[in-house]
Structures are given as C-alpha cells and as structure tokens.
C-alpha positions as CSV (number, residue, x, y, z in Angstrom):
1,X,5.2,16.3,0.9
2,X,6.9,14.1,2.9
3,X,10.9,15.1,2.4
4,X,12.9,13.8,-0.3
5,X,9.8,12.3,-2.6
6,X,9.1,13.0,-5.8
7,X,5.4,13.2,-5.7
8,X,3.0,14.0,-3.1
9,X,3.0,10.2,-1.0
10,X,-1.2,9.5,-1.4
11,X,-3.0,9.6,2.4
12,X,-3.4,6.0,1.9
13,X,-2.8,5.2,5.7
14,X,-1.7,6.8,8.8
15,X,-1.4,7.0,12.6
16,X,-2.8,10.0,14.1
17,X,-3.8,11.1,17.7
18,X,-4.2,7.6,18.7
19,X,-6.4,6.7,15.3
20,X,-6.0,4.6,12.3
21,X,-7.1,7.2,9.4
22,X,-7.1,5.1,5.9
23,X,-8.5,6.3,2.8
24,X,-11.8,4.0,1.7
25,X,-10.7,3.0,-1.8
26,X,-14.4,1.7,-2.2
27,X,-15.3,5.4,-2.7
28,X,-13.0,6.2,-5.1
29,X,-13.2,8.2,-7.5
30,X,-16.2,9.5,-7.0
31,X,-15.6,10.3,-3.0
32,X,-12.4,10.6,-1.4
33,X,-13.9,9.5,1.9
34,X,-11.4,8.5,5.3
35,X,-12.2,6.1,8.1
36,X,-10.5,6.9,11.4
37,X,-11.1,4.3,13.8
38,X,-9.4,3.1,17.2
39,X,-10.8,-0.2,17.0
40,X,-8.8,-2.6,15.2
41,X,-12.0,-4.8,13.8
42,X,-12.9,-1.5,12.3
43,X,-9.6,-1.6,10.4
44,X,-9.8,-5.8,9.9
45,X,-13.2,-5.1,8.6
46,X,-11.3,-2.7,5.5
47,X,-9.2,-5.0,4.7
48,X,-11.6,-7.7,4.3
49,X,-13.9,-5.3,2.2
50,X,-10.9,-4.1,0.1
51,X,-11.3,-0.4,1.6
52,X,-7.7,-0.4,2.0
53,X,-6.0,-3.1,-0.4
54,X,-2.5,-3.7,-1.9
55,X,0.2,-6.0,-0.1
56,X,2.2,-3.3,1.5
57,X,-0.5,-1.3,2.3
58,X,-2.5,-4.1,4.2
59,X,0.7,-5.0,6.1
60,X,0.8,-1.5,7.4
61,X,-2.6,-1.9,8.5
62,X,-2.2,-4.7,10.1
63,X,0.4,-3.7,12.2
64,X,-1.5,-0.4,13.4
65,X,-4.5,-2.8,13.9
66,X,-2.0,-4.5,16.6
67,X,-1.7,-1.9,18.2
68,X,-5.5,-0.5,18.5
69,X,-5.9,-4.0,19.8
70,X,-2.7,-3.7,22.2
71,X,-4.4,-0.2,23.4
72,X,-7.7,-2.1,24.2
73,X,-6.6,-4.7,26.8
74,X,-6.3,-3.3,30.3
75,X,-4.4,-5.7,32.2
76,X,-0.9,-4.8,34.6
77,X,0.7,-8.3,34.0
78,X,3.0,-8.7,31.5
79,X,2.3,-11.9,30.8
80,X,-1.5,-12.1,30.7
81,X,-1.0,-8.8,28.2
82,X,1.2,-10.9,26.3
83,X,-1.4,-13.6,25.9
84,X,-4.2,-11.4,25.5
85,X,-2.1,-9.6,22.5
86,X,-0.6,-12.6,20.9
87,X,-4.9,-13.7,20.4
88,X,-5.5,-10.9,19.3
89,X,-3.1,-10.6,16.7
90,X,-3.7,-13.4,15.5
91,X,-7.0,-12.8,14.3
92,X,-6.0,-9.4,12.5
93,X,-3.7,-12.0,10.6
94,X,-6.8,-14.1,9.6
95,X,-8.3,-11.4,7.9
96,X,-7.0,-11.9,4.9
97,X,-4.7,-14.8,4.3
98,X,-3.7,-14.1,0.5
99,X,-1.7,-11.2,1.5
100,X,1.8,-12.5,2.5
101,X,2.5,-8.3,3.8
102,X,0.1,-9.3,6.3
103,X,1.1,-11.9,8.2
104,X,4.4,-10.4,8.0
105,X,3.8,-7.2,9.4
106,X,1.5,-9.3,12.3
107,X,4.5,-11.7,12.8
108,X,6.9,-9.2,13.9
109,X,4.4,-7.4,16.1
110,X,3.9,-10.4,17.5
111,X,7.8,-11.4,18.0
112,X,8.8,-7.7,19.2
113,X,6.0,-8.7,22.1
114,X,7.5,-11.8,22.9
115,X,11.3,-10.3,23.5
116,X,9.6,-7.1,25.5
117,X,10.5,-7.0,29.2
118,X,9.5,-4.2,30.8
119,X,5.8,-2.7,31.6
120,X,2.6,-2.6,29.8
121,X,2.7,0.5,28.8
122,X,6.3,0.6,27.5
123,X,5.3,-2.0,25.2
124,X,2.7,-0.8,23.9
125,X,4.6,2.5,23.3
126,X,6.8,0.3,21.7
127,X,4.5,-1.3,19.1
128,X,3.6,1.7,18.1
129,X,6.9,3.1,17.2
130,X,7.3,-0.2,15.4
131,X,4.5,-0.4,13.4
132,X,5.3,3.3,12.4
133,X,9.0,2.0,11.5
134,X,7.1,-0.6,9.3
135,X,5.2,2.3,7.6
136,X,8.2,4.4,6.8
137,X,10.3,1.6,5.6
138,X,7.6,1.4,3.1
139,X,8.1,5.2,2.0
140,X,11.3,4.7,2.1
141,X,11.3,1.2,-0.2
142,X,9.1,2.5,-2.7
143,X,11.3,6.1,-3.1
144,X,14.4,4.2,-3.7
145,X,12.1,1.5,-6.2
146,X,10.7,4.3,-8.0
147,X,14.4,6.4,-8.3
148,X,16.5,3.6,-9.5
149,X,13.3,2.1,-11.8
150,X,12.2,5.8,-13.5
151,X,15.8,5.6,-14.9
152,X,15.0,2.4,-17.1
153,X,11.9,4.7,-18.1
154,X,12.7,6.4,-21.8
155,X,11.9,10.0,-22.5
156,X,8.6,10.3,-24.3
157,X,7.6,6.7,-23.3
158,X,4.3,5.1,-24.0
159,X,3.6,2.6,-21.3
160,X,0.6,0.5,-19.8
161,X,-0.5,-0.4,-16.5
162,X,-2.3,-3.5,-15.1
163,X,-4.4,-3.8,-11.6
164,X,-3.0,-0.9,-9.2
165,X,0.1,-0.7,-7.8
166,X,0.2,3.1,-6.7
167,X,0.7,4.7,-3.8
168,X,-2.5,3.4,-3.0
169,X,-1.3,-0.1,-3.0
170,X,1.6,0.9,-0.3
171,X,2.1,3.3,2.0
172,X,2.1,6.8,-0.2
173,X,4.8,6.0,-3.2
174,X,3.7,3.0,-5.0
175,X,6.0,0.4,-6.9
176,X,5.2,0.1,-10.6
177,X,2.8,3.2,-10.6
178,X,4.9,4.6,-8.6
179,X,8.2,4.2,-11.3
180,X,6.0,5.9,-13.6
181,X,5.3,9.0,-11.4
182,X,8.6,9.5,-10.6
183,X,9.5,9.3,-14.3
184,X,7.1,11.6,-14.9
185,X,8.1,14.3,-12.1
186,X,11.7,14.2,-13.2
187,X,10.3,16.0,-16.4
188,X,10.3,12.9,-19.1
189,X,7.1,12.8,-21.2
190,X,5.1,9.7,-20.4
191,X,1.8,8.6,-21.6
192,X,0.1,6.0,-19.8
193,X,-2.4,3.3,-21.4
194,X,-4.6,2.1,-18.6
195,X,-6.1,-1.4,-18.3
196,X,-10.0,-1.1,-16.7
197,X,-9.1,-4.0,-14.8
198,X,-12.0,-6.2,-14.3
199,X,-14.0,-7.3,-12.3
200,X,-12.7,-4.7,-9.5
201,X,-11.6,-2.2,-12.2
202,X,-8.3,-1.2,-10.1
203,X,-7.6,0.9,-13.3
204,X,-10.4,2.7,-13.9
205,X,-11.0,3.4,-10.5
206,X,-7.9,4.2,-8.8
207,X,-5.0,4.2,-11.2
208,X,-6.7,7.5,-12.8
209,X,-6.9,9.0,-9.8
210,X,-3.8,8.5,-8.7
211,X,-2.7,10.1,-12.1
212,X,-4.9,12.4,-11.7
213,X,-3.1,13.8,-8.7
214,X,0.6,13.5,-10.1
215,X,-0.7,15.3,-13.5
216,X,0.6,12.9,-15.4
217,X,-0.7,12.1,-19.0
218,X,-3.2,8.9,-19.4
219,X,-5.5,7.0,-21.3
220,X,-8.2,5.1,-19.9
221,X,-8.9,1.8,-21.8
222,X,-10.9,-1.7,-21.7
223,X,-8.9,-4.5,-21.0
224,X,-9.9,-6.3,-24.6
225,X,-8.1,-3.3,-26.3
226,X,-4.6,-4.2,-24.2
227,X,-3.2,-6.2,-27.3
228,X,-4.4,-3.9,-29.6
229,X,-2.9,-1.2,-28.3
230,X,0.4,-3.0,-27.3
231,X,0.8,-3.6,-31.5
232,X,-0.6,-0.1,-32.3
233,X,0.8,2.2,-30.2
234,X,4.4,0.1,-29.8
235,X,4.6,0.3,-26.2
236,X,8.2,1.0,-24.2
237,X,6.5,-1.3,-20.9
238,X,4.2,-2.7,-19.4
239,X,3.3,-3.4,-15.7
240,X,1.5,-5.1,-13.4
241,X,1.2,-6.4,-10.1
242,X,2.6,-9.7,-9.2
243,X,0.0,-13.1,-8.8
244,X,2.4,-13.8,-6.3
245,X,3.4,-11.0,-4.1
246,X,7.2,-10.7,-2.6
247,X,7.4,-10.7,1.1
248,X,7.3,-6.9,1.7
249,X,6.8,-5.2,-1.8
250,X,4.9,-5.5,-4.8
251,X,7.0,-5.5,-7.9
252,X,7.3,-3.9,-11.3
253,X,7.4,-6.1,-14.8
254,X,8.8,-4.0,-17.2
255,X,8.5,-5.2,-21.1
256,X,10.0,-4.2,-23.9
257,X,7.5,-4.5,-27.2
C-alpha cells in the first residue's frame, strides 16, 4: 500500500524496469490480465481499445507512452531528437481525442522537451521522472479528493454509482469511487447501489471489482431500476462521472434525495 492511502491504490498503471505494465480492463472481471510493453503503440493501441480508460488514467498513459517513444529514437543531436519526439508525441495525443487528460499529460511532455538543454540521454531521464511526477500527482489528488469528500459521506449511507470512476479510472485511488472507499475504510457503514452501466457496463464490470477488493458492501443493479431504487431505498448520493471531464481529474456529484 502505497504510504498514507486508505485503501490498497488498484495496479491500474505503472513504470517498471523500463516497461509500461497496465491492467487490461477488457478482461475484467473475469481475468485480471497485465500488458507490459516498451513500445508505446502497444500502449496507444489500449487506450484506443479502452484496456486502460478513465481521464486520469489515460493521461498517465500517455505520458509513459512519450517516453517508450523518447527511448526508441537513437539519434546524438538534440535537435533532430527534439523533432523526432515532438512527431511522435503527437500521435500518442491522436489516440483518443475526447480525453482532455490526454493531451494534457502529452502537452507538457512535449513542452518539458522544448526547454531541455543538455544531452539525449538526460532528457530522456528527464521525461521519465516527469511522467512519474504526473502519476503521483494523481495518487496524491485523488487521496486528498477522497479524505476531504468521505467527510460529506454519512454514517450508514446508502449511495449509488454511475459509469466508473475508481481507481481504475486514475492512477490507484479513484475520485467518486474512490470517496466512497475511503468512507468506507474509515469504518462508516456504506451500501453501494451500482448502475450496470450500458452499453460498456463500467458498473457491472469494474465497479464490483473494485469493491470487491476494498470489501465494501454493494449491490449490483440494471440501469432501469436507478429511479426506483433512488425513491425506495432514499438514497444519501449519487455519483457519476462527468460528460465533460476537468482538465486533470474526474469529479464527484454528490446528491442529496
């Protein structure tokens, strides 16, 4: 457990021995499966295929998939490097163009080349530490999210989830999901209600396993028995990912019924 969490940060994406090693959410929750890969088409090519998916967590990707590129291009010249990298990265932020995280994560790979003087491999020592900088600050945004949101949570709270938005969505925490969790590891009961979510079933699929691994209480349900269940049950929240993501975090709607 990474030091200071509350819950176990999910193996969602990380650098290791010069390798991209990302869980394949198309598996799950059947397989928990990993690619490891030190070609960054490999990693565009999740992305694209929604093996890795969630704003945060594809602009982590994104920037380790700058570096796997920056690893591939063997040149002494700062300059050609810098031309060959700045191509480069911009296909990785092609790849999928609905997810602001993306480009942002791409854009300051991209600038941090740009200002580098010094030799090849410096910088591309350099991306590295800064895409692992962009993959902590993650953690790091998502602990403080969850803290300061699980306090909003009641004790014995009956809440419902939309889509994903787990750890699985970011780097290991999670943002709405991740509230929840947190609630739920400082010892308040919590049921959740969770939506199937159709057509990709983000619910069904990965927000039960996520719980799965926290322990913490849930009910699986279709999405047509949301508004039942909201009038039945009396719900303390509900939440959801954003339609339109913020620039480095996905967010949590809470709702009082």
């Amino acid at each position: 457990m990474k030091s200071g969490t509350l819950i176990t940060p999910t193996p969602t994406i990380e650098w290791t021995e010069g390798r991209v090693r990302l869980i394949d959410q198309t598996k799950l929750p059947l397989e928990e499966e990993y690619i490891e890969t030190d070609d960054y088409s490999t990693v565009c090519d999740a992305i694209l295929r929604l093996a890795i998916r969630g704003a945060p967590a594809i602009g982590v990707a994104g920037a380790y998939a700058c570096v796997l590129a920056a690893n591939k291009i063997e040149c002494d010249s700062l300059d050609d490097f810098k031309q060959h990298f700045v191509r480069k990265a911009d296909e990785i932020g092609e790849t999928r163009p609905t997810a602001v995280n993306l480009m942002w994560a791409v854009n300051q790979m991209t600038q941090r080349c740009h200002r580098f003087e010094g030799s090849v491999t410096e910088l591309k020592n350099d991306l590295l530490t800064l895409a692992n900088e962009i993959r902590e600050d993650d953690i790091n945004q998502c602990h403080n999210l969850a803290l300061h949101g699980a306090a909003i949570i009641p004790d014995e709270a009956n809440v419902m989830t939309i889509c994903n938005t787990g750890g699985l969505a970011t780097s290991g925490i999670g943002t709405a999901l991740g509230i929840i969790q947190y609630a739920h590891a400082q010892g308040k009961e919590v049921h959740v209600n969770v939506c199937e979510t159709r057509p990709l079933l983000q619910g069904a699929r990965l927000n039960t396993w996520e719980l799965k691994r926290t322990q913490t209480p849930f009910t699986l349900i279709t999405d047509s028995m949301a508004a039942s269940i909201m009038r039945k049950n009396k719900l303390d929240g509900a939440c959801q990912a954003p339609r339109r993501p913020l620039l480095c975090r996905g967010a949590a709607l809470f709702h009082r019924f």
